[in-house]
TIVO-2410 file (N, C-alpha, C; in nm, 3 decimals):
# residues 99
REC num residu      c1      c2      c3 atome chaine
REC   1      X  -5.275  -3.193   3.432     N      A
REC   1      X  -5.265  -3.272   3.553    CA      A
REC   1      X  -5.324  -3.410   3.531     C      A
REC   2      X  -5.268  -3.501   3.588     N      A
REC   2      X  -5.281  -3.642   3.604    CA      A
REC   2      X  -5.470  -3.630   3.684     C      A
REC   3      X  -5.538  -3.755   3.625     N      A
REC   3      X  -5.669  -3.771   3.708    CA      A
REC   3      X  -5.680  -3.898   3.760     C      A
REC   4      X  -5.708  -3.867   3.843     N      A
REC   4      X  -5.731  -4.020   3.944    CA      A
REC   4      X  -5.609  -4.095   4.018     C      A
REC   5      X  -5.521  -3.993   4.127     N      A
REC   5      X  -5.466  -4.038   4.171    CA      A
REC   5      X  -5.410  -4.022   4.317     C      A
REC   6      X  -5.516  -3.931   4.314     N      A
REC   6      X  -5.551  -3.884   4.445    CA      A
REC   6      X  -5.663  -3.989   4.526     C      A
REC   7      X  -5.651  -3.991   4.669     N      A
REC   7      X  -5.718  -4.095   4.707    CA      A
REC   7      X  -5.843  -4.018   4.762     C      A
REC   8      X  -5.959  -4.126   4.762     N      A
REC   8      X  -6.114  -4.078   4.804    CA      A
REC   8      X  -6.076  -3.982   4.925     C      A
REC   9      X  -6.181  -3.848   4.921     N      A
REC   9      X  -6.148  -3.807   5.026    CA      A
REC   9      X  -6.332  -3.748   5.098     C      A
REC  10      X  -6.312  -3.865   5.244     N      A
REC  10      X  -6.446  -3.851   5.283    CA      A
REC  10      X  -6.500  -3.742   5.388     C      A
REC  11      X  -6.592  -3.668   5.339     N      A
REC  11      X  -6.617  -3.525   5.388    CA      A
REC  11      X  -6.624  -3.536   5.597     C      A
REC  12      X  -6.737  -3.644   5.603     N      A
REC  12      X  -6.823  -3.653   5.724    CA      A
REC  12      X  -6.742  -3.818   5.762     C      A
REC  13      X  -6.596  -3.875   5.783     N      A
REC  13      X  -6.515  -3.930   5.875    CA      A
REC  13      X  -6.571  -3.977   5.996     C      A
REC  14      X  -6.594  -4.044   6.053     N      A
REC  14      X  -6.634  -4.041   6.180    CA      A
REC  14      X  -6.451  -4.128   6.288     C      A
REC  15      X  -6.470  -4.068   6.372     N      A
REC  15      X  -6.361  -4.106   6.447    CA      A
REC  15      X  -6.399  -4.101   6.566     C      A
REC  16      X  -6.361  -4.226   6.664     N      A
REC  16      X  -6.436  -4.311   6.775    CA      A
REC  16      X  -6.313  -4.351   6.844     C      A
REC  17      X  -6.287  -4.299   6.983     N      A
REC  17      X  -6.246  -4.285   7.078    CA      A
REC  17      X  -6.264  -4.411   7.140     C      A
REC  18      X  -6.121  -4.482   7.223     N      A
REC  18      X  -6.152  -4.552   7.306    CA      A
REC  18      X  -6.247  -4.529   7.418     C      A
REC  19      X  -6.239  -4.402   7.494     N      A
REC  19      X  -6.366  -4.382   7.580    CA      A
REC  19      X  -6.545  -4.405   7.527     C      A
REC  20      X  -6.554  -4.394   7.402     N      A
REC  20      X  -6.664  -4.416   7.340    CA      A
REC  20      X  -6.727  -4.261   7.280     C      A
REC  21      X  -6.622  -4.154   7.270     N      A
REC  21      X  -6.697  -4.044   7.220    CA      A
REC  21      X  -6.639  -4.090   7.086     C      A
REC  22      X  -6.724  -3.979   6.988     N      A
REC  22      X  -6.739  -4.016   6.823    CA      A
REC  22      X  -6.784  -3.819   6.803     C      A
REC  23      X  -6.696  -3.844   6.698     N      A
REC  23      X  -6.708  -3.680   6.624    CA      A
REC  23      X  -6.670  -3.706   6.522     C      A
REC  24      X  -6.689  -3.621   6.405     N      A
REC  24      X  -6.679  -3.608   6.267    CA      A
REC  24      X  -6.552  -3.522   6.211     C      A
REC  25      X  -6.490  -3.557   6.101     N      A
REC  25      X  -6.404  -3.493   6.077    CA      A
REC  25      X  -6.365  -3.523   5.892     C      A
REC  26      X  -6.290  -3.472   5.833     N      A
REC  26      X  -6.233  -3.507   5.732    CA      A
REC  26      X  -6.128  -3.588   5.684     C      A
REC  27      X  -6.136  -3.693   5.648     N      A
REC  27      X  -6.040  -3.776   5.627    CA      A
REC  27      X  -6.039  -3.876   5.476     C      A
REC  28      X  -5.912  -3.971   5.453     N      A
REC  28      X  -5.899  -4.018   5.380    CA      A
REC  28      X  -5.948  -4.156   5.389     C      A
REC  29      X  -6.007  -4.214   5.537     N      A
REC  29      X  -6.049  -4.275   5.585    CA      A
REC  29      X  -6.156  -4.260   5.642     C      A
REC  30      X  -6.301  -4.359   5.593     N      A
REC  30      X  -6.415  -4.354   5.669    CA      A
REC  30      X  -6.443  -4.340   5.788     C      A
REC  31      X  -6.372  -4.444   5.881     N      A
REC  31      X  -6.348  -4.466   6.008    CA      A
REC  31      X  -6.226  -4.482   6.126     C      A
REC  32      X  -6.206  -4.378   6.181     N      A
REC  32      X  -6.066  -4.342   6.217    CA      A
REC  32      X  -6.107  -4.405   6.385     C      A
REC  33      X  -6.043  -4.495   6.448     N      A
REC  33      X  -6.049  -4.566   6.598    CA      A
REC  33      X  -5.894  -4.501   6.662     C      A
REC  34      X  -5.930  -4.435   6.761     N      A
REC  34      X  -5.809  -4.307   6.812    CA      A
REC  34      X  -5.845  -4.398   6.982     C      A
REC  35      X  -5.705  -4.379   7.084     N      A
REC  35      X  -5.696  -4.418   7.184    CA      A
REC  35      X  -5.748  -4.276   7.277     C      A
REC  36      X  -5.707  -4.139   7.229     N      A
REC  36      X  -5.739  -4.081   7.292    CA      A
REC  36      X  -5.801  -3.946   7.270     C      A
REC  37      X  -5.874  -3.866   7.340     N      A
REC  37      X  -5.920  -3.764   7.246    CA      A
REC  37      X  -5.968  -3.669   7.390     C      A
REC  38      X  -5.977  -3.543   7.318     N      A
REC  38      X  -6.032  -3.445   7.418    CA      A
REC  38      X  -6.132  -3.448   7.531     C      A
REC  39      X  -6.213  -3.571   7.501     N      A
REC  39      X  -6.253  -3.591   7.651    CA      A
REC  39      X  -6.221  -3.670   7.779     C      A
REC  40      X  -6.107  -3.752   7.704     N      A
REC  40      X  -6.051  -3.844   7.784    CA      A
REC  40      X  -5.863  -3.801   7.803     C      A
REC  41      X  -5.843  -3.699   7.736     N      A
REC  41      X  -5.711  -3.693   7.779    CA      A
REC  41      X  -5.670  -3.615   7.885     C      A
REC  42      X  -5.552  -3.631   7.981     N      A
REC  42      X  -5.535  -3.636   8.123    CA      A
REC  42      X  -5.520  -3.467   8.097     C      A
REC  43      X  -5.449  -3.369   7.977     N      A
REC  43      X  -5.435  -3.248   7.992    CA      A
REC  43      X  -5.543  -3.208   8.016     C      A
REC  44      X  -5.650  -3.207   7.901     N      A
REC  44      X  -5.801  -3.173   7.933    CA      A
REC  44      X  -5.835  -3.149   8.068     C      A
REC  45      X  -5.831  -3.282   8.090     N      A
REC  45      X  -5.946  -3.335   8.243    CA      A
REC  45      X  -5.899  -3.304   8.336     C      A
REC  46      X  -5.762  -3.249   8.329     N      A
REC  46      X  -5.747  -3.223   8.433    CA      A
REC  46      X  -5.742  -3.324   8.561     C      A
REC  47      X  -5.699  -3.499   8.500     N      A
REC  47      X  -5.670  -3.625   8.576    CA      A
REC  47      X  -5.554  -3.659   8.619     C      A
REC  48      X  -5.489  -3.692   8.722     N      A
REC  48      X  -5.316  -3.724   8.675    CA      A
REC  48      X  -5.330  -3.882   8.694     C      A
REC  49      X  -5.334  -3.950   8.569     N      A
REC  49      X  -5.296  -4.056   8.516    CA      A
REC  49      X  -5.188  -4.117   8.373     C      A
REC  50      X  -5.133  -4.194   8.428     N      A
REC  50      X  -5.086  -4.255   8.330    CA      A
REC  50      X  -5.112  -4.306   8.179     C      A
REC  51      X  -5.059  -4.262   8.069     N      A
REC  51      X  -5.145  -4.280   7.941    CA      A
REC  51      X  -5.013  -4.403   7.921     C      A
REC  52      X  -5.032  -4.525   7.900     N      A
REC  52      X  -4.914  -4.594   7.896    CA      A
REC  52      X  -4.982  -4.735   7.792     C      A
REC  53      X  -4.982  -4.689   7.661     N      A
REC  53      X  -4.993  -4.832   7.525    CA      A
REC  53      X  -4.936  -4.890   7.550     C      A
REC  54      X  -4.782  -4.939   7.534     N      A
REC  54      X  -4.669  -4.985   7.505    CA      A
REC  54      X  -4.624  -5.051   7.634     C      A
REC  55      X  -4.664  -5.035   7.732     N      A
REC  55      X  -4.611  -5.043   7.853    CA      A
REC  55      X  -4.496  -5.004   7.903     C      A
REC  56      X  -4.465  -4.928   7.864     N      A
REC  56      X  -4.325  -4.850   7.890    CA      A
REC  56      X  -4.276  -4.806   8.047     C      A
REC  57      X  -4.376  -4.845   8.153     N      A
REC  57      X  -4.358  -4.777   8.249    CA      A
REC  57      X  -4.353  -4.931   8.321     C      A
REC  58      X  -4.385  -5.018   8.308     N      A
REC  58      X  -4.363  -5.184   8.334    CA      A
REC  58      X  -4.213  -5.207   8.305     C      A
REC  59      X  -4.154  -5.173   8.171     N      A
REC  59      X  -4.028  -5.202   8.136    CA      A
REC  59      X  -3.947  -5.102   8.195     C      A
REC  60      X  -3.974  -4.962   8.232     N      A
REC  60      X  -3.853  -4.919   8.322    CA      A
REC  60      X  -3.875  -4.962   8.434     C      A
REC  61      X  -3.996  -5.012   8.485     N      A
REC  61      X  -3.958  -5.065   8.668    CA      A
REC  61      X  -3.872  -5.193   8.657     C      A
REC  62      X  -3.889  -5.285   8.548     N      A
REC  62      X  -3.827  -5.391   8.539    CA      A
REC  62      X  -3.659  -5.375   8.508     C      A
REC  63      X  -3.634  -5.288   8.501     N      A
REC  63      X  -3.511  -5.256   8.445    CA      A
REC  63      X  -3.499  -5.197   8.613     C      A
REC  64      X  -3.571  -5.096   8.663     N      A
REC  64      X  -3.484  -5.067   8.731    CA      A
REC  64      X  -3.472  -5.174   8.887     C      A
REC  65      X  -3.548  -5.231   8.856     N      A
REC  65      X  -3.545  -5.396   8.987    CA      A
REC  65      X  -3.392  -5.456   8.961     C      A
REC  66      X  -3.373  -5.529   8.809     N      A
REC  66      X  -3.280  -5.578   8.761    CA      A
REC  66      X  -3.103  -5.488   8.810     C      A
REC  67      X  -3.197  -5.357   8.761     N      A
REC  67      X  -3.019  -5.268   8.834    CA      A
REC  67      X  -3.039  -5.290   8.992     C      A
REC  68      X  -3.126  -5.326   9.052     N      A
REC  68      X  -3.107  -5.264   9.194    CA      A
REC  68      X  -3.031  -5.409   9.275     C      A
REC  69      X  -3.082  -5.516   9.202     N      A
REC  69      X  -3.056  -5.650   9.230    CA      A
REC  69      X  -2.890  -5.666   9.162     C      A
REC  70      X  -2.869  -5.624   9.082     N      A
REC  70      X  -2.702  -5.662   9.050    CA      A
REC  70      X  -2.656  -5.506   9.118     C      A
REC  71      X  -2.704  -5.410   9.168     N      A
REC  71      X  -2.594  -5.380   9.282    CA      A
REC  71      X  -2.586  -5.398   9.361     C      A
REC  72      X  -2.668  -5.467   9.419     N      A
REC  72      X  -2.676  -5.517   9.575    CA      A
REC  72      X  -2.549  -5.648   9.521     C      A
REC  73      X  -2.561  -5.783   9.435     N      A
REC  73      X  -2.530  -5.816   9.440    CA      A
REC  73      X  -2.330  -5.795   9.424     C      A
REC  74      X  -2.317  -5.690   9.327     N      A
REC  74      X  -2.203  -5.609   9.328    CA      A
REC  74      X  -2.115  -5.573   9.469     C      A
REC  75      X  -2.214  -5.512   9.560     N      A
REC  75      X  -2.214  -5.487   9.695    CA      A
REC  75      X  -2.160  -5.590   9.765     C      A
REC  76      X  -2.230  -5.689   9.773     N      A
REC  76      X  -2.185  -5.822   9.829    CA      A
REC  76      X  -2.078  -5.890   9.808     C      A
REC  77      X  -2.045  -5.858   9.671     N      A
REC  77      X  -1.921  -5.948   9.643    CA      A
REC  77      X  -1.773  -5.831   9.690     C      A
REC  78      X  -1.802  -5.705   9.671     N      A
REC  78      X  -1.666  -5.662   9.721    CA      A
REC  78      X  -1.657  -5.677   9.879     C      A
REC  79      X  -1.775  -5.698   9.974     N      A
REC  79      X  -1.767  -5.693  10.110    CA      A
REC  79      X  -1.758  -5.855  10.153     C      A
REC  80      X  -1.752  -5.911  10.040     N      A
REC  80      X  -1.728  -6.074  10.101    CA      A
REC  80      X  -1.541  -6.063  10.056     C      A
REC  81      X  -1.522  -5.973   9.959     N      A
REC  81      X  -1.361  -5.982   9.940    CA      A
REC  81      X  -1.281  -5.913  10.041     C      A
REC  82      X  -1.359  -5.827  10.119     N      A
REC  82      X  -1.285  -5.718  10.172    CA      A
REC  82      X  -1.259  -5.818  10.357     C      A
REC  83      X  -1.398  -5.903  10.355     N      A
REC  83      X  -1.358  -5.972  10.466    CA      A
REC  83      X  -1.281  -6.080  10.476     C      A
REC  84      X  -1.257  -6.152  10.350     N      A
REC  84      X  -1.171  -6.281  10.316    CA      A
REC  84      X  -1.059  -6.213  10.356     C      A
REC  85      X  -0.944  -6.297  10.439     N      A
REC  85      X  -0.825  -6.258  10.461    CA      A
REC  85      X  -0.703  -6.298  10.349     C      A
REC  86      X  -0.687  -6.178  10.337     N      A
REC  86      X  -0.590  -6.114  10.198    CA      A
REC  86      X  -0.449  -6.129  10.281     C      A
REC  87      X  -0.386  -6.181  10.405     N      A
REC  87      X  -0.282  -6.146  10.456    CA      A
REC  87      X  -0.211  -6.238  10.369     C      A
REC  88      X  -0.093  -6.265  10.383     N      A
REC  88      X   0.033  -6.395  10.302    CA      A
REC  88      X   0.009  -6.461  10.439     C      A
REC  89      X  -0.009  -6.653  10.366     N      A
REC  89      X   0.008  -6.714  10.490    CA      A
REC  89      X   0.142  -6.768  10.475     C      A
REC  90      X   0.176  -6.823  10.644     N      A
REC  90      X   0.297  -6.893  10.641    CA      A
REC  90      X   0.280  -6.994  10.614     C      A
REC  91      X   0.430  -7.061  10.596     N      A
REC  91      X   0.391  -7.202  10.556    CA      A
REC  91      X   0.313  -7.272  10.610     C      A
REC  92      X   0.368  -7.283  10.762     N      A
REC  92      X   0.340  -7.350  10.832    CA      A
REC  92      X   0.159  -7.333  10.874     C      A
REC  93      X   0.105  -7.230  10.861     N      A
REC  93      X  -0.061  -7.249  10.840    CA      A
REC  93      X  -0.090  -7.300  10.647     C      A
REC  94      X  -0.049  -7.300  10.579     N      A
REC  94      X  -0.097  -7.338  10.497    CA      A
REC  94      X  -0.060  -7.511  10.483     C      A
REC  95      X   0.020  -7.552  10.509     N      A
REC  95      X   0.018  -7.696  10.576    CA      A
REC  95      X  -0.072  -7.750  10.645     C      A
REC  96      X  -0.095  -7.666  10.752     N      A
REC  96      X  -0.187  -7.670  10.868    CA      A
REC  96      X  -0.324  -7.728  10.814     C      A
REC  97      X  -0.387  -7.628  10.680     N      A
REC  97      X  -0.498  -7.610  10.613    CA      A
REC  97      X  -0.524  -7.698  10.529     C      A
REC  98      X  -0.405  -7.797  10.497     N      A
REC  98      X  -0.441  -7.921  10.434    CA      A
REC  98      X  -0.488  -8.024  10.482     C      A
REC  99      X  -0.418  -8.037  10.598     N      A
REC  99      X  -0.458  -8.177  10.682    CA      A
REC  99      X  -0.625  -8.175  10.685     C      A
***
């Protein structure tokens, strides 16, 4: 077998929670910085909150504003067509409509 190509592996890890808890573990990394962990996560605790990094819950309201605003506007435009009068005019009003 090949030696030395395996990477350091550190027994006592420490890994530190955005809430500020810190526990020990094994890793390939000294210091592991985690967003969330067993004392702060909503299954645990038994909290109902939103766990949202990315903002993912900003970009579907924004999306769904954007749909709600082009169907309304959708809306509008077939009920401004439906009231425009679609009849054939006669000549004699479309003459009329120039003067």
């Amino acid at each position: 077998m090949r030696t030395a190509i395996h990477p350091q592996y550190f027994e006592n890890a420490q890994v530190i929670c955005a809430c500020g808890n810190r526990f020990t573990v094994g890793s390939t990394k000294e210091i592991i910085h985690i967003e969330l962990c067993n004392k702060c996560h909503p299954f645990y605790t038994g909290e109902q909150r939103f766990v949202d990094s990315a903002s993912r819950i900003q970009k579907f309201q924004e999306k769904q504003k954007t749909a709600a605003e082009h169907t309304a506007k959708k809306i509008k435009k077939t009920e401004d067509k439906k009231q425009k009068d679609t009849t054939p005019k006669t000549l004699r009003e479309m003459l009329m409509s120039i003067k």
